[in-house]
C-alpha positions as CSV (number, residue, x, y, z in Angstrom):
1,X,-22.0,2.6,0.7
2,X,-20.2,0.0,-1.2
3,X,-16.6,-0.4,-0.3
4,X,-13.7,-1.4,-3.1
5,X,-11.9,-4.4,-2.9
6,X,-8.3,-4.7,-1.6
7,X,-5.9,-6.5,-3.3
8,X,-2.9,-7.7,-1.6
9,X,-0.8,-10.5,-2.2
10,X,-0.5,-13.3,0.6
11,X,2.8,-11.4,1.9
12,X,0.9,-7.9,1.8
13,X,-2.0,-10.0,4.2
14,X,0.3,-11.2,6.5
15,X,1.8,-7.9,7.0
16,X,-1.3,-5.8,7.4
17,X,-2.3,-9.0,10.2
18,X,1.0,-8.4,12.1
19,X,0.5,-4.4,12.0
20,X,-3.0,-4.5,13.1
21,X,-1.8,-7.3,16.4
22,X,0.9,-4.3,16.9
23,X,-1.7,-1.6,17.5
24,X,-3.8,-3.4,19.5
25,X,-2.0,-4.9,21.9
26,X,2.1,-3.4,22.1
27,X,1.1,0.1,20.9
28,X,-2.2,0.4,22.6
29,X,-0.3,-0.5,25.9
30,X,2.8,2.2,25.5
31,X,0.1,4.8,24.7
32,X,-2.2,3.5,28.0
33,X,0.7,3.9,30.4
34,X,1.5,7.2,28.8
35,X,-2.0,8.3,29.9
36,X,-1.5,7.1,33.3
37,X,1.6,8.8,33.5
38,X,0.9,12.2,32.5
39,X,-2.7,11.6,34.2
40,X,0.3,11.4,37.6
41,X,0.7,15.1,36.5
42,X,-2.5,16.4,38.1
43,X,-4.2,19.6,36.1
44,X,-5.1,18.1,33.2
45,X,-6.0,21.7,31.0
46,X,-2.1,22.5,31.0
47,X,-1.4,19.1,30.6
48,X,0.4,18.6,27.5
49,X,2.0,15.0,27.9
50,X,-1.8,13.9,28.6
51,X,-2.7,15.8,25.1
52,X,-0.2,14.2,23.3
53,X,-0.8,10.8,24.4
54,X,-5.1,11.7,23.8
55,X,-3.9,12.2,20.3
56,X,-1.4,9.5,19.9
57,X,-5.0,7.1,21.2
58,X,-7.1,8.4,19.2
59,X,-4.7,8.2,15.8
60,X,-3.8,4.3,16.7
61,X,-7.6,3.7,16.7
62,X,-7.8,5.4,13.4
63,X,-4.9,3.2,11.6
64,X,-6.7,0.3,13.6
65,X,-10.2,0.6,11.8
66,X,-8.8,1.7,8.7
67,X,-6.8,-2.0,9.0
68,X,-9.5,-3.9,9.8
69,X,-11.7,-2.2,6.8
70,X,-8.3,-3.6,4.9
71,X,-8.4,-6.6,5.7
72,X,-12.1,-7.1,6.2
73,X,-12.3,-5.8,2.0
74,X,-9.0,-8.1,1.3
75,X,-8.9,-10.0,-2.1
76,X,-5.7,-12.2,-1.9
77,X,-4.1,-12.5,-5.3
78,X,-4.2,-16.0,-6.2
79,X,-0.1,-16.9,-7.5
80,X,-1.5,-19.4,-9.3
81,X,-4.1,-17.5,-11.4
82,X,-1.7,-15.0,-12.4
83,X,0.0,-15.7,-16.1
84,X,2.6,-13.6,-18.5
85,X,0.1,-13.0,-21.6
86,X,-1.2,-9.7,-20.0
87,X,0.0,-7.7,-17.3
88,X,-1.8,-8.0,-13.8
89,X,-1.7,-7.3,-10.2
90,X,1.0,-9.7,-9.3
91,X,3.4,-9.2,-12.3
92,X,6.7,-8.2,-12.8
93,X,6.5,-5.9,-15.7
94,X,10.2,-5.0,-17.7
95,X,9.4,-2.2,-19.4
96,X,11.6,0.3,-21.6
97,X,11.0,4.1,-20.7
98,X,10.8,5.6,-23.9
99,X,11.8,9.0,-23.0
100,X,14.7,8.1,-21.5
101,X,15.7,5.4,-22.9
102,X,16.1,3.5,-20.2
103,X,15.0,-0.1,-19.2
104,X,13.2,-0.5,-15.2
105,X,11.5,-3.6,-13.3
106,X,7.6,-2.7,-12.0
107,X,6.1,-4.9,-9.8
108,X,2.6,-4.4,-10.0
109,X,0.3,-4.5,-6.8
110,X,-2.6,-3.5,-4.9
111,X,-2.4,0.2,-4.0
112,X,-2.0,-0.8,-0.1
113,X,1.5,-2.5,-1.2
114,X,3.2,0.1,-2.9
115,X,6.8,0.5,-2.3
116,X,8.3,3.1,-4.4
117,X,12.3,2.9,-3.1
118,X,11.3,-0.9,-4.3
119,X,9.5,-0.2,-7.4
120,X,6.6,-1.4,-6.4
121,X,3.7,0.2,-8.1
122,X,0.1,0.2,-7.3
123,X,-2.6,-0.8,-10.0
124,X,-4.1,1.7,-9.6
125,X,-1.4,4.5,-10.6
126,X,-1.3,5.9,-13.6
127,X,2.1,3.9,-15.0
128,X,0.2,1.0,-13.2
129,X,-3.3,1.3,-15.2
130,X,-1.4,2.2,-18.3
131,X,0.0,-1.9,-17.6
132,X,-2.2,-3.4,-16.7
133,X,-3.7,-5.4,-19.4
134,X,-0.9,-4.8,-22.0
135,X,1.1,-7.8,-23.6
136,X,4.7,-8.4,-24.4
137,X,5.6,-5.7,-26.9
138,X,3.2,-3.2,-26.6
139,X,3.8,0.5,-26.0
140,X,1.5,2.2,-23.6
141,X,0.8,5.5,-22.6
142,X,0.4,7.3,-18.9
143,X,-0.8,10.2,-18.4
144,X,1.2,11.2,-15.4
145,X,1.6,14.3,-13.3
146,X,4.9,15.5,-15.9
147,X,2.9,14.8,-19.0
148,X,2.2,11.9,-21.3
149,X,4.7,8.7,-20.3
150,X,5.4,6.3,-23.4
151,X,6.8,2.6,-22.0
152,X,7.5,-0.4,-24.2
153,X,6.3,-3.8,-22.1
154,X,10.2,-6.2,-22.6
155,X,8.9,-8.9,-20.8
156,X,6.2,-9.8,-17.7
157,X,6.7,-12.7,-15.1
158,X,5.1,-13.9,-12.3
């Protein structure tokens, strides 16, 4: 099975780095002494602490595979290869929402990235795919989840 690319941006590495050295070493520690703990609590077929902190192991080492298959699949976004002819993973896209008339600031990045309360979008999203490519200008269409989305690209920067 071939797996897809990641792209992240040097900061989105970094962070997915930190995360993963979290889980394996502070949060797989707080979850081991929770085992020993409720372990302390003898009959372990009524023993919901120990359940609980079975579950909470077995969901850390999920996130921590799925983090290393990240990383492992990462494509850093190379600042210096990104430019303001098209849009790209990378940009900041000003666009005008037709609809309603109003003007909004997408940052386009790698779906691992996104950051909605920050406007971050993924690539990958429907406003996102609609992007990328586009030039200074152009109107594009979405096809999101509330219909057909009409934006007018104002300006892109790195």
């Amino acid at each position: 099975m071939e797996e897809k690319e990641v792209l992240l941006t040097q900061e989105g590495y970094d962070n997915l780095e930190k995360e993963l050295e979290y889980l394996k070493t502070e949060k797989r520690s707080e979850i081991s002494e929770r085992i020993k703990v409720a372990l302390g609590f003898g009959d372990l077929s009524e023993n919901s602490e120990y359940d609980e902190a079975k579950n909470a192991q077995a969901s850390n080492e999920i996130k921590i595979a799925e983090l290393e298959n990240k990383l492992r699949y990462a494509k850093i976004i190379d600042e210096s290869e990104i430019d303001t002819k098209t849009v790209q993973v990378g940009n900041k896209v000003k666009v005008l929402d037709m609809e309603y008339d109003e003007e909004v600031e997408y940052t386009i990045v790698g779906s691992t990235e996104v950051d909605l309360s920050q406007n971050r979008i993924s690539n990958e999203s429907p406003i996102g795919a609609a992007l990328v490519g586009a030039k200074k200008n152009q109107v594009v269409e979405a096809q999101t989840p509330g219909g057909v989305a009409k934006f007018k690209i104002l300006a892109i920067k790195k």
